[in-house]
N, C-alpha and C positions, 0 to 999 in steps of 0.2 A: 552570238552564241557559237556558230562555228568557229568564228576566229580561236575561243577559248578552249573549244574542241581539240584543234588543231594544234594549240602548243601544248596541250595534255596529252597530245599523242608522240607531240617532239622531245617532250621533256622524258615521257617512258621510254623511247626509243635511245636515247641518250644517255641516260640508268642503263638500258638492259646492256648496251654498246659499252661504256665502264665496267662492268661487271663482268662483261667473257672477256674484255682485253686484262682484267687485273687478274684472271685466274686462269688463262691460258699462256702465261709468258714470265716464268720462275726467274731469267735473266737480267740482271739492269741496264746490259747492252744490248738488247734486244729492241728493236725499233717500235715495236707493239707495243712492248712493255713503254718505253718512252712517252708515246703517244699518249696511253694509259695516265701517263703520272700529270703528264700537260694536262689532259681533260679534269684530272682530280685534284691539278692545284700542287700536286706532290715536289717537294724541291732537292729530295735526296739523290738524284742524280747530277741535276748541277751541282751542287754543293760537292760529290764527291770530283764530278770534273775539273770544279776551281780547284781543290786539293791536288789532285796529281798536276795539276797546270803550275802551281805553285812550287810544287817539290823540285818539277821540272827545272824551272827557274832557278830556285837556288842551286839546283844541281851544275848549272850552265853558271852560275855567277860565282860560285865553290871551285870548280873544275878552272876557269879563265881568268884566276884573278891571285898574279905571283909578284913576287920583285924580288931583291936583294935585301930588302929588308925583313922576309923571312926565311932568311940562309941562317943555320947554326953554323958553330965551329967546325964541325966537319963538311961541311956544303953541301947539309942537307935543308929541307925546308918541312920537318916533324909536326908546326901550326898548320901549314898548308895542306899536308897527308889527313891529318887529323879529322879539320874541317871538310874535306869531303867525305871522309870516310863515314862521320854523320849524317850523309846522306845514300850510300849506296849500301847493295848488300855487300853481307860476307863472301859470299861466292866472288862476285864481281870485284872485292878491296884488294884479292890476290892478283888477280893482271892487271889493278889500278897502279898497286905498290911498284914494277918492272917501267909501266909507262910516266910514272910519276919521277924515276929516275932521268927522265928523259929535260923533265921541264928543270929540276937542278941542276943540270948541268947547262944547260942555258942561261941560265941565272946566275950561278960561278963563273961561267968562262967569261957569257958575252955584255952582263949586267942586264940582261933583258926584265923587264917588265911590262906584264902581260893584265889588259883591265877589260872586260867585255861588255859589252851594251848588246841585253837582250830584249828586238824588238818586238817578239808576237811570240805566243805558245797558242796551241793550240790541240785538241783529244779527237786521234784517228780513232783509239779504238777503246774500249772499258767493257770489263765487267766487273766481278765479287773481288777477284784475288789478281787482277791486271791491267795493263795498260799500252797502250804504244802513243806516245806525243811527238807533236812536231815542234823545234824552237827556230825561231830565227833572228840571226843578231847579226854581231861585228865583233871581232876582238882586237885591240887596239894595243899595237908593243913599243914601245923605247929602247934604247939600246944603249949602254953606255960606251963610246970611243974616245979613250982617253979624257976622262971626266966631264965628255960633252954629251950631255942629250941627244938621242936623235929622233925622231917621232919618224916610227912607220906609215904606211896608207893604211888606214881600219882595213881588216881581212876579215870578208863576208862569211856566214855560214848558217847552213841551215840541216839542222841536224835531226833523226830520228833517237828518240829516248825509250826503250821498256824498260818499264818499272811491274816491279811486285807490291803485294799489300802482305807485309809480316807482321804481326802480332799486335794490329791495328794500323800500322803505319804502311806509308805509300815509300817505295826506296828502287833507288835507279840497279838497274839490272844486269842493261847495258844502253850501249850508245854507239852512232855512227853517221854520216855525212850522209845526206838524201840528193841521189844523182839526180840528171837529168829528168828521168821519167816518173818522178816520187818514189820510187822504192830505196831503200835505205841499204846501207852496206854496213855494218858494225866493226868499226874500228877509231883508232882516236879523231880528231881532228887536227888541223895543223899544228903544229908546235912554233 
């Protein structure tokens, strides 16, 4: 009889502990609030993490992944612009399009092509309308000299992504190389 006592005291105590952590904590990245949605079973945070993890990724596999075979007549690369540009915002496609100039001419001059293996994403930070992720991978180049292949060493990188949530969608914002101490610096990666 006390045993039954006692988990009628644990089970109310557990209720009341649900109920002020789900009504004092309006944020999803609030760590209460987190805690909150594990006690209740709730998945809409992971689920939004996997999404921005995801975008992340295609955004790293969109951004590091060029060749010669998408060079036009004029030695530009319009597929290559394009497809990222479905993933980042507006804001961000205008100093995408100046650094995007940078990987054409790579690919006109040197034949370079560029394929990236992304190993790990992962969610620093989330709330309603943000994000900051971390990816880590390798980007892997070729080069052509004189109709000869040549395979680079994969070049590491581990990079910081903010992304926004626009009109349901999660879209990269900006990006930049995460130094030594984890804090991130926004600007491109190697080329």
């Amino acid at each position: 009889m006390l045993v039954g006592l006692l988990v009628t005291l644990v089970l109310a105590l557990l209720s009341t502990l649900v109920l002020v952590l789900s009504t004092t904590s309006p944020q999803t990245g609030n760590p209460v609030r987190r805690v909150s949605e594990v006690v209740k079973g709730s998945t809409e945070t992971q689920e939004t993490r996997e999404e921005v993890m995801a975008q992340t990724e295609q955004f790293m596999l969109r951004l590091g992944s060029y060749g010669p075979e998408l060079l036009d007549e004029q030695g530009g690369m319009p597929e290559y612009r394009e497809k990222v540009k479905e993933v980042i915002t507006p804001k961000f496609a205008a100093s995408f399009d100046t650094e995007a100039g940078t990987a054409e001419q790579l690919v006109a001059q040197a034949g370079v092509s560029r394929v990236p293996d992304v190993f790990a994403t992962g969610v620093a930070s989330l709330d309603d309308d943000s994000a900051q992720t971390l990816v880590a991978g390798s980007f892997s180049d070729t080069y052509d000299v004189d109709g000869e292949e040549i395979k680079q060493e994969p070049i590491p990188f581990r990079i910081s992504v903010s992304l926004v949530k626009i009109d349901g969608e999660w879209l990269v914002d900006d990006f930049g190389p995460v130094n030594g101490d984890g804090a991130g610096e926004q600007q491109e990666p190697p080329q």
